[in-house]
ZATIBA-434197 format. One line per 5 residues: their letters; for each residue y negated, x, z negated of C-alpha. Coordinates in Angstrom, 3 decimals. Layout:
N
a	Y:X:Z ~ ...
This chain:
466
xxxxx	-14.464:-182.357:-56.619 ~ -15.529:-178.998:-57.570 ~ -15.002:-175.665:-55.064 ~ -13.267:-173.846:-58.545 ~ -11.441:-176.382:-59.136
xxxxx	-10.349:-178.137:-55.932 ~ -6.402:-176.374:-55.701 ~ -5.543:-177.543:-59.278 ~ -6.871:-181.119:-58.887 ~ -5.172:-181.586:-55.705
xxxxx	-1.937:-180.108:-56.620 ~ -2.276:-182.210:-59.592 ~ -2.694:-185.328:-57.283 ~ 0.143:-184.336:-55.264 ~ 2.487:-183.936:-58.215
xxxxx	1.703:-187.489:-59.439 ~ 2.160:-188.985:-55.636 ~ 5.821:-187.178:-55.652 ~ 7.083:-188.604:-58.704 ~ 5.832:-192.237:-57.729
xxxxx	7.105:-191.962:-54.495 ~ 10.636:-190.631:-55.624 ~ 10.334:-193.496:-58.173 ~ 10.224:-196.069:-55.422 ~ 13.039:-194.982:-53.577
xxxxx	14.967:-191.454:-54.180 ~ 17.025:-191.467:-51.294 ~ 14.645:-190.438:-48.653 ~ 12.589:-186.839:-48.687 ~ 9.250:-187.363:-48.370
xxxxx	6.141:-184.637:-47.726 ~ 2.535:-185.356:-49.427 ~ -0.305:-183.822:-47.423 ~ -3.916:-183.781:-49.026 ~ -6.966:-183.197:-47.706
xxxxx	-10.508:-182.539:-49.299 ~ -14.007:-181.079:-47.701 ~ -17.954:-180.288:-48.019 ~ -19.389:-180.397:-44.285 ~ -23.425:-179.698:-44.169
xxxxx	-24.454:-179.639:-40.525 ~ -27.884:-179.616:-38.535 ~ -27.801:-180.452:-34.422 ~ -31.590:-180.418:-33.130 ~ -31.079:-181.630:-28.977
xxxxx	-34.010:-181.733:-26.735 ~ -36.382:-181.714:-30.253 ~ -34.335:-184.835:-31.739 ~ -32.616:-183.273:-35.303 ~ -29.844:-184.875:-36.872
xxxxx	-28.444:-183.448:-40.169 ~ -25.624:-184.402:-42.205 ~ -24.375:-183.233:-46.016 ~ -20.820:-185.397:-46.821 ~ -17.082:-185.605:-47.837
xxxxx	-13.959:-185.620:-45.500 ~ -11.137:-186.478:-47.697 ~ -7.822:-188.207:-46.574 ~ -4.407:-187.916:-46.932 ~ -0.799:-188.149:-44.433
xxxxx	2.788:-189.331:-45.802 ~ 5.777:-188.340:-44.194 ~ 8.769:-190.117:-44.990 ~ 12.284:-189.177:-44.000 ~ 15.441:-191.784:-44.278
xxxxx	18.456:-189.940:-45.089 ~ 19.978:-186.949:-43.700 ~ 22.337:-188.944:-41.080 ~ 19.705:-191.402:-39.974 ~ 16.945:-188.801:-39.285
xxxxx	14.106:-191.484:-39.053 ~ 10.947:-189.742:-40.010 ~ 7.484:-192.600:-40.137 ~ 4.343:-191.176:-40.682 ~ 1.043:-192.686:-42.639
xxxxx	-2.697:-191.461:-42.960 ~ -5.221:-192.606:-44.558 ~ -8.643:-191.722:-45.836 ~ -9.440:-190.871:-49.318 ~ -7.261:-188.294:-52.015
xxxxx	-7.659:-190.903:-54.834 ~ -4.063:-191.661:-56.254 ~ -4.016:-195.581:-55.916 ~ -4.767:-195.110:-52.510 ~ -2.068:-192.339:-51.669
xxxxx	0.820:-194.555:-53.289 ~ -0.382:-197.602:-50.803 ~ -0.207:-194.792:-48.306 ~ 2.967:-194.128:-49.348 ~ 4.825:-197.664:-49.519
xxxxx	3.611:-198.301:-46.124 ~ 5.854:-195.174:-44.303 ~ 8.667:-196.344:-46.669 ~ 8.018:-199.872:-44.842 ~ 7.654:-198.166:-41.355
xxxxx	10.890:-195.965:-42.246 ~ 12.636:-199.265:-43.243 ~ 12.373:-200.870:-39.996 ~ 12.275:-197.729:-37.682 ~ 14.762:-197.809:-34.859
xxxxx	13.890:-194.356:-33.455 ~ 15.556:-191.170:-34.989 ~ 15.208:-187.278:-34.368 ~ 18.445:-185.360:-34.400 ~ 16.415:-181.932:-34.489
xxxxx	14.882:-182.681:-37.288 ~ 16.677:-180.633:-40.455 ~ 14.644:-180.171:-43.229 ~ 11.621:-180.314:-45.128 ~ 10.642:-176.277:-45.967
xxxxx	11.875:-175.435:-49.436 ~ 9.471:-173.429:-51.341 ~ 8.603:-169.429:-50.421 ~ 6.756:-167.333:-52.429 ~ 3.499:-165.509:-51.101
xxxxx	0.208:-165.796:-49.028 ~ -3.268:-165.414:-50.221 ~ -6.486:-167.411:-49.586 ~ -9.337:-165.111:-47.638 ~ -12.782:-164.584:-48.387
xxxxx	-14.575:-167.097:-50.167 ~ -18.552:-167.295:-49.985 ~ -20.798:-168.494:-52.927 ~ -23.828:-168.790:-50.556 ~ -21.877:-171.288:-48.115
xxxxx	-20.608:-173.548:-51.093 ~ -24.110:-173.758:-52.680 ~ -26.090:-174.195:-49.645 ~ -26.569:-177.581:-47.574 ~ -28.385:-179.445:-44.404
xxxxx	-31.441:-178.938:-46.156 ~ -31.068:-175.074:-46.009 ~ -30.449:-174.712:-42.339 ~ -32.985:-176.806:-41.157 ~ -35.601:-174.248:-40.990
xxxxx	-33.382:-171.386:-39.235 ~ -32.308:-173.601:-36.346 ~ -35.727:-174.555:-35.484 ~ -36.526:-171.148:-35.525 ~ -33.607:-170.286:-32.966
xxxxx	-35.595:-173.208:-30.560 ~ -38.696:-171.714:-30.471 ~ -37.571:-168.162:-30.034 ~ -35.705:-169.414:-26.871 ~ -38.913:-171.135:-25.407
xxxxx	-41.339:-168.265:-26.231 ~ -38.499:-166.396:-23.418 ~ -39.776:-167.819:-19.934 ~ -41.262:-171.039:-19.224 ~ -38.139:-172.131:-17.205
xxxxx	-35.890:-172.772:-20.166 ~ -36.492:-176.263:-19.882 ~ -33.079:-177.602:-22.109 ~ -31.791:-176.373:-25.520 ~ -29.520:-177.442:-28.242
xxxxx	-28.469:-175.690:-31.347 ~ -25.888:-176.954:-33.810 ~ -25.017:-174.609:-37.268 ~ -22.490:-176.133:-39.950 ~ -21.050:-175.103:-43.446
xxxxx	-18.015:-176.223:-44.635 ~ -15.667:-175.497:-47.918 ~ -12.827:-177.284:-48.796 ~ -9.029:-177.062:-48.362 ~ -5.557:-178.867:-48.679
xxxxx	-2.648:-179.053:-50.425 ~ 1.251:-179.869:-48.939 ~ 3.672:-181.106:-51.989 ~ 7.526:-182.129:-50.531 ~ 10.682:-183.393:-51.979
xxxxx	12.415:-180.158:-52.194 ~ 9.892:-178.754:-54.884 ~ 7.254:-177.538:-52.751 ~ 3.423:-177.470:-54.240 ~ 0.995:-175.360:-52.895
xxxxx	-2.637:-175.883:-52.207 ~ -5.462:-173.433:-50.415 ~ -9.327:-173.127:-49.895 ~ -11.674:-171.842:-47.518 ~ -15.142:-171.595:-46.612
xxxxx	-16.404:-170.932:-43.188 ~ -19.873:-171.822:-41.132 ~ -20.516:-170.858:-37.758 ~ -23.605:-171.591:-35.153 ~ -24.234:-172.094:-31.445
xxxxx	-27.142:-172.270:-29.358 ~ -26.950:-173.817:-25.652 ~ -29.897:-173.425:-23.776 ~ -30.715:-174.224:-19.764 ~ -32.986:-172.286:-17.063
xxxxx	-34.266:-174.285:-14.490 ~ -35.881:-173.132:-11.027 ~ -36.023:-175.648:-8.521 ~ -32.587:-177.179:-7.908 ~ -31.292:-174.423:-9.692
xxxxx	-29.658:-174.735:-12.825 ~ -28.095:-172.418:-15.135 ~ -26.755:-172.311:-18.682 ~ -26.255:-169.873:-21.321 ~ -24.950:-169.456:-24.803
xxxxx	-25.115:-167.140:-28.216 ~ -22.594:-168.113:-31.183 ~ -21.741:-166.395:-34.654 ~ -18.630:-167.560:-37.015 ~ -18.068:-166.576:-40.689
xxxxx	-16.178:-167.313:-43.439 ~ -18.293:-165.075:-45.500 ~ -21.404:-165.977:-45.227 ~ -24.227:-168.080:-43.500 ~ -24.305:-166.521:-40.031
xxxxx	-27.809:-164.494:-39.048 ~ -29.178:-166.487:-36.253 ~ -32.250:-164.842:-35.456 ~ -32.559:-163.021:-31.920 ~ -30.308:-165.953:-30.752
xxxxx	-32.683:-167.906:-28.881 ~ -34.385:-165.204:-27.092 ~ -30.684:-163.653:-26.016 ~ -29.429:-166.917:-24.891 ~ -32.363:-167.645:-22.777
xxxxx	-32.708:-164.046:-21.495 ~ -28.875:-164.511:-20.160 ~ -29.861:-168.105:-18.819 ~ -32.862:-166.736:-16.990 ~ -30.914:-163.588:-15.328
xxxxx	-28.095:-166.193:-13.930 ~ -30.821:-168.136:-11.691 ~ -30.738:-167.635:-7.888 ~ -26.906:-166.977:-8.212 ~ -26.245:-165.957:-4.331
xxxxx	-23.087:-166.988:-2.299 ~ -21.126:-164.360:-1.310 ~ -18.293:-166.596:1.371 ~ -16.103:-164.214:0.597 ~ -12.134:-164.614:-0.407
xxxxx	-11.173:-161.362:-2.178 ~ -9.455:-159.744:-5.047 ~ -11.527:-157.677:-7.033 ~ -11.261:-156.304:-10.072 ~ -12.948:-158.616:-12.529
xxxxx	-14.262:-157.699:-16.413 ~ -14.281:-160.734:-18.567 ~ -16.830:-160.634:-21.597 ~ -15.322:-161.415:-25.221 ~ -15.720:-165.421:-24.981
xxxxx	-13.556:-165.520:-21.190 ~ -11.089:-162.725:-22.547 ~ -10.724:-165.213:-25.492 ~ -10.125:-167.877:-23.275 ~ -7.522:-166.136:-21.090
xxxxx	-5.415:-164.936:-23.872 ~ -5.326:-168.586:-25.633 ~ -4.409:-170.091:-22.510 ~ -2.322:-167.924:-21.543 ~ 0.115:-166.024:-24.024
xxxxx	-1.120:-168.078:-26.583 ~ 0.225:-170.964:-24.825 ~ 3.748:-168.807:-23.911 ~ 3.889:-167.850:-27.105 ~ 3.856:-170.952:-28.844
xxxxx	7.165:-171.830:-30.259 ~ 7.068:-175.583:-29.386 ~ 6.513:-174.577:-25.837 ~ 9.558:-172.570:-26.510 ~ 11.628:-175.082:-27.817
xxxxx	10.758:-177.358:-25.614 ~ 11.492:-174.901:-22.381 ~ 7.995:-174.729:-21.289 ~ 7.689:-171.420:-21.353 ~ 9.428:-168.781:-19.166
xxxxx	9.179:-166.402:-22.032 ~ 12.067:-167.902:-24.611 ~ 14.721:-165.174:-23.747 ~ 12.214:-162.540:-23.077 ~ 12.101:-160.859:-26.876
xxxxx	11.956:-157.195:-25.827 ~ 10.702:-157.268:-22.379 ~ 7.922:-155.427:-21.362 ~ 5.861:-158.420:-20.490 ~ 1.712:-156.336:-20.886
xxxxx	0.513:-153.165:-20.415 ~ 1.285:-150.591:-22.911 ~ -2.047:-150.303:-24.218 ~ -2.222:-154.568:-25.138 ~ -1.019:-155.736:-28.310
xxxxx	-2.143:-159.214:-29.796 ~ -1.225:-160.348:-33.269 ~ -1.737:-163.107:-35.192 ~ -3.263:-162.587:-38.408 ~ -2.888:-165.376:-40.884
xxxxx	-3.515:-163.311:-43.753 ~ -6.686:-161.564:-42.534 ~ -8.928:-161.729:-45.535 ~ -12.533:-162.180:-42.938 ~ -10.219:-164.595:-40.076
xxxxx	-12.129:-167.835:-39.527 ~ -8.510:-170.052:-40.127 ~ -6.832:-167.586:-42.902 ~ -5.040:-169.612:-45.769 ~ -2.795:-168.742:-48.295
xxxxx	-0.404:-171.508:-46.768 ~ -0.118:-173.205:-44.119 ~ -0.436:-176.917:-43.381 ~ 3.913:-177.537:-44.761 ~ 3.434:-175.330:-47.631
xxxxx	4.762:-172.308:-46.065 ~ 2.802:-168.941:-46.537 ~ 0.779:-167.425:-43.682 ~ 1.179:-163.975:-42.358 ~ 0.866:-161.135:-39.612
xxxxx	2.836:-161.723:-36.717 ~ 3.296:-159.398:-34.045 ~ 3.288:-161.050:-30.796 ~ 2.781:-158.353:-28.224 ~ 3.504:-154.421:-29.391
xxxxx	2.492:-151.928:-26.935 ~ 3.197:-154.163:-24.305 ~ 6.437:-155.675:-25.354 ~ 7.053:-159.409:-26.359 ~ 8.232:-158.814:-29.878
xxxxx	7.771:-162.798:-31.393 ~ 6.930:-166.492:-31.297 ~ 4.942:-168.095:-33.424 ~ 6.818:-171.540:-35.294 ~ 6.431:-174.196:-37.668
xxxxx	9.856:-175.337:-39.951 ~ 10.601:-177.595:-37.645 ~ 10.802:-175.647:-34.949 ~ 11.837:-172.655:-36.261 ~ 14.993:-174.460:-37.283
xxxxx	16.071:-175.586:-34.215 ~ 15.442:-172.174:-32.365 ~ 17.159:-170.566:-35.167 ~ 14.726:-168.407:-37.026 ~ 12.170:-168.753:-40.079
xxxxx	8.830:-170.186:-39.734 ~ 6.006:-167.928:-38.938 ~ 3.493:-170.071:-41.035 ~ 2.022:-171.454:-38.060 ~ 1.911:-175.214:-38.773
xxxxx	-1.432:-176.609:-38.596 ~ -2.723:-180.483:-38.609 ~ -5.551:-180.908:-36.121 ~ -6.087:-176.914:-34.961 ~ -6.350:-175.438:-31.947
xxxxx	-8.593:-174.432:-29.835 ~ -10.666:-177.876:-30.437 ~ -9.944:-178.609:-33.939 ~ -9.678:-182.716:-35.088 ~ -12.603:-183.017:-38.052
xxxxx	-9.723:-185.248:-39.315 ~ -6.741:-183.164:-40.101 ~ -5.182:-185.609:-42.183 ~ -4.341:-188.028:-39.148 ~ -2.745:-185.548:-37.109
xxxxx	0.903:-185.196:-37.485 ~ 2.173:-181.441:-37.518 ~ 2.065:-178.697:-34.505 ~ 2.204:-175.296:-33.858 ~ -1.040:-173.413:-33.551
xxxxx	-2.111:-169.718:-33.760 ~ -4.357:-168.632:-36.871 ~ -6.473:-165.764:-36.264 ~ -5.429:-163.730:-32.605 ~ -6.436:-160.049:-32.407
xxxxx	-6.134:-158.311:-29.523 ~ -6.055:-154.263:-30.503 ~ -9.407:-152.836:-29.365 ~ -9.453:-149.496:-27.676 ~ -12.634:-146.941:-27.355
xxxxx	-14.401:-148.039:-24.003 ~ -17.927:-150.213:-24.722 ~ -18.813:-153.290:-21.935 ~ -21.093:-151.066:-20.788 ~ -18.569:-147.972:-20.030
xxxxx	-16.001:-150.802:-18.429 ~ -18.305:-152.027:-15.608 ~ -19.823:-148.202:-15.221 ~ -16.158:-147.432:-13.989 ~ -15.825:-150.239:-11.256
xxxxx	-17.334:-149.523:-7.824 ~ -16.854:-153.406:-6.704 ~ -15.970:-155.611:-8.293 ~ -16.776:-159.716:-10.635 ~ -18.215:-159.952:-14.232
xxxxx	-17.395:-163.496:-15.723 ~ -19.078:-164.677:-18.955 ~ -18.643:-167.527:-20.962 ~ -15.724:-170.199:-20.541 ~ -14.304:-170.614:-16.782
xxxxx	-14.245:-174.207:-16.191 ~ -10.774:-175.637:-16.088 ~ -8.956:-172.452:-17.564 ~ -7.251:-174.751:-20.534 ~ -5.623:-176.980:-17.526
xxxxx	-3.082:-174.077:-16.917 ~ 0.803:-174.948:-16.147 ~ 2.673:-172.846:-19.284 ~ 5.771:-172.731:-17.312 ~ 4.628:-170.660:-14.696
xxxxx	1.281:-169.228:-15.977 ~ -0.612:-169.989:-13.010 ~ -4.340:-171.295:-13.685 ~ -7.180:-172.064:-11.566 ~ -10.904:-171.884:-12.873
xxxxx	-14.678:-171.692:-12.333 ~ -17.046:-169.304:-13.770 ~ -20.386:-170.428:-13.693 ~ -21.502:-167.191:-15.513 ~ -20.717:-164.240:-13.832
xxxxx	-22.297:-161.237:-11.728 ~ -21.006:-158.802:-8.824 ~ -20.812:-155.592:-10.118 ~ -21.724:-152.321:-7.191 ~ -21.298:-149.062:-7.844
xxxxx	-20.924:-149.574:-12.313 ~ -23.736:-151.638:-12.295 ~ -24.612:-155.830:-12.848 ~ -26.271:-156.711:-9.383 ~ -26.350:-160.007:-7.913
xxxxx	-25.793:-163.498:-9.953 ~ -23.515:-165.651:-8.373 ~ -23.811:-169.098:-7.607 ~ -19.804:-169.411:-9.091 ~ -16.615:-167.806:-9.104
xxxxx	-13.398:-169.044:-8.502 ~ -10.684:-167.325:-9.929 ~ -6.986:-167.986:-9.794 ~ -4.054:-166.092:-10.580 ~ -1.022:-166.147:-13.391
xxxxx	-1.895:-165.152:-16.788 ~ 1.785:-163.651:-17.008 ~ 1.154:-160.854:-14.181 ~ -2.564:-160.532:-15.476 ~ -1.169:-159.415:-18.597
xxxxx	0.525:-156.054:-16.069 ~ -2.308:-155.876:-14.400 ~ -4.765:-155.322:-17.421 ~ -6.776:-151.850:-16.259 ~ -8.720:-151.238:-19.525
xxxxx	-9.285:-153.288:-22.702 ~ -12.634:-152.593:-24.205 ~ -14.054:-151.604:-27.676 ~ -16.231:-154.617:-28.519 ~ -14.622:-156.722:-30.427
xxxxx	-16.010:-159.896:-31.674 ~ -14.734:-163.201:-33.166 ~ -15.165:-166.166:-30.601 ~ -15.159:-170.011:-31.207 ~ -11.315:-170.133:-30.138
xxxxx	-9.452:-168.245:-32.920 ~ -9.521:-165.107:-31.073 ~ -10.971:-161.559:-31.903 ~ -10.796:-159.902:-28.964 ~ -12.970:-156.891:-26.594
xxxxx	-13.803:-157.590:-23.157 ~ -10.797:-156.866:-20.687 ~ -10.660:-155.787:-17.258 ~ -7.860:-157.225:-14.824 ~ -7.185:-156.770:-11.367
xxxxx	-5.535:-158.348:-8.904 ~ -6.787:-161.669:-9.259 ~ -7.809:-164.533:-6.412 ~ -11.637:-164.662:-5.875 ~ -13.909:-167.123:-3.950
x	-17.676:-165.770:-4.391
């Protein structure tokens, strides 16, 4: 399929799949999900370089038996051709016929809702393939080796990708949306002695082909500085800065987590009755942006047909929404937020189209304020930088916030200044009273792997082991 014409010719697709499927049997609702994609990728390991240029297509059938009965079978399969969709299709019809197991939530597929428009679309990505990248990411490599003879380890990995989907249902939705996106990472590992420490540089777009170069010499510059990390024995709480990727973390694991309305639903969450509390400082407020026009998961719908938008999740401080799918929505008694997604999250499925729906965020953005990195540790006497993902941070219990992780990236911080590497941190706490006890959010925004624009934070009052 072609990039211009990919929304027509799936919608197209969809329509025919709806009238067969009614054809076979008109008593049950049913819900067409297609899905098409370009993927060019390049992953050079340890000097081994694997590239890739192909098609992800597939498509998911969801079949529900009657009103009363409730019994809603699923069916995936790969390929968007039509002869394959309608086999697709009479098999959850057979499932539905002999299904034994019904949900009395369920109420409805989403009737159709005007609105939502697709972001930023790049020419360069759509034309470009494997063949095109190969040259930049060895570049990155040998950038990171000219650094210091102890980067010993380094792996790169850059990918382009346009495609999109398109969600047809029984009760005359049809709506279809594109994207393109690429993004890059570089890993690389400083060795000295026993003593081994890693270090990363990333870049995400939906614009354009990420600019890569500097990326090996900053990732191995950060690598080399974390060697001889000393230990500290000390049990404290400090106040602690966390760089854009670990402030990315902590919000998705945390009130990304509370936030989510199946967590909600499902009384997971201690926030569910809390609409209106002050639950953050004053100065935090985190949205989620499905319509930004530059956000790495912006669509014009989402993955039931139901526009994306802006939601405000946290306004000054105060809890002011959830985030939902229909289905959910409908049993908490609201509207969907346009937050249904097949295979997102914070480690997207390649295969959408075999994932049945959940709730996921789209684009976070956590309102930056003046201060740079810089001017946030110069104001800390004493105190724990942490880089990178904490170990163990996405193991958190929603209910009660509480989580429990290692940073093996971080740096004591005496008298507004980076001092000492440490070995590791362990840092514990609640991500509910970290919210309160946010001190100063940061003017650096950037766009992380995770779905989350965000500055670097500071938070006190947190468990340490250095």
């Amino acid at each position: 399929m072609e990039f211009d014409n990919l929304n027509s010719e799936l919608l197209s697709t969809v329509d025919s799949a709806l009238k067969y499927a009614h054809g076979l049997d008109s008593k049950v609702a049913y819900e067409i999900y297609l899905f098409y994609a370009h993927k060019s990728g390049v992953d050079i390991t340890q000097g081994v370089v694997e590239s890739s240029d192909g098609i992800i297509a597939g498509n998911a059938i969801r079949v529900v038996g009657g009103v009363k009965e409730k019994k809603i079978s699923f069916s995936s399969s790969s390929g968007v051709d039509l002869e394959r969709i309608k086999a697709n299709i009479k098999e959850a019809l057979a499932f539905n016929d002999v299904l034994k197991i019904t949900d009395s939530r369920f109420q409805s597929f989403p009737d159709p809702i005007p609105g939502g428009v697709e972001g930023i679309l790049s020419n360069d990505i759509i034309i470009s393939s494997a063949v095109d990248l190969l040259p930049m990411s060895q570049q990155v490599i040998d950038e990171a080796k000219q650094v210091d003879e102890r980067i010993k380890m380094t792996g790169f990995s850059m990918g382009i990708f346009w495609g999109g989907f398109a969600v047809g249902n029984s009760n005359g939705v049809q709506r279809a949306s594109r994207i393109t996106s690429s993004g890059a990472s570089f890993y690389c590992q400083a060795v000295e002695g026993d003593d081994r420490k890693d270090a990363y540089e990333y870049a995400i777009s939906r614009e354009k082909i990420p600019e890569i170069q500097g990326f090996g010499e900053i990732a191995a510059r950060k690598a080399v500085k974390l060697l001889n990390g000393k230990i500290l024995n000390e049990t404290t709480s400090l106040p602690t800065v966390w760089d854009n990727m670990a402030s990315a973390c902590f919000i998705r694991a945390g009130i990304g987590a509370g936030s989510n309305g199946s967590n909600i639903v499902e009384g997971l969450s201690p926030l569910a009755d809390r609409i209106g509390d002050q639950v953050a400082v004053t100065d935090f407020t985190l949205l989620d942006d499905g319509q930004n026009p530059t956000g790495a998961y912006t669509h014009a719908i989402d993955a039931e047909g139901i526009p994306q938008q802006k939601t405000n999740i946290v306004e000054n401080g105060v809890l002011k929404s959830f985030l939902f799918n229909h289905y959910y929505a409908k049993i908490f008694g609201t509207n969907s937020t346009g937050n249904c997604t097949r295979g997102g999250g914070i480690f997207p499925s390649s295969l959408p189209y075999e994932e049945s729906p959940a709730v996921v965020a789209t684009n976070f953005l956590v309102e930056p304020k003046k201060f740079s990195e810089e001017e946030l540790i110069s104001q800390i006497d004493r105190g724990v930088y942490i880089k990178e993902m904490p170990m163990g941070i996405f193991h958190s219990n929603v209910s009660t916030g509480e989580f429990s992780a290692v940073a093996n990236a971080a740096f004591l911080i005496e008298n507004g200044e980076l001092k000492t590497p440490l070995k590791a941190v362990s840092v514990a706490g609640s991500f509910y009273t970290g919210l309160k006890s946010i001190r100063q959010i940061g003017g650096n925004l950037k766009v992380t792997p995770f779905g989350v624009e965000t500055p670097s934070l500071v938070i006190d009052g947190l468990s340490l082991v250095i």
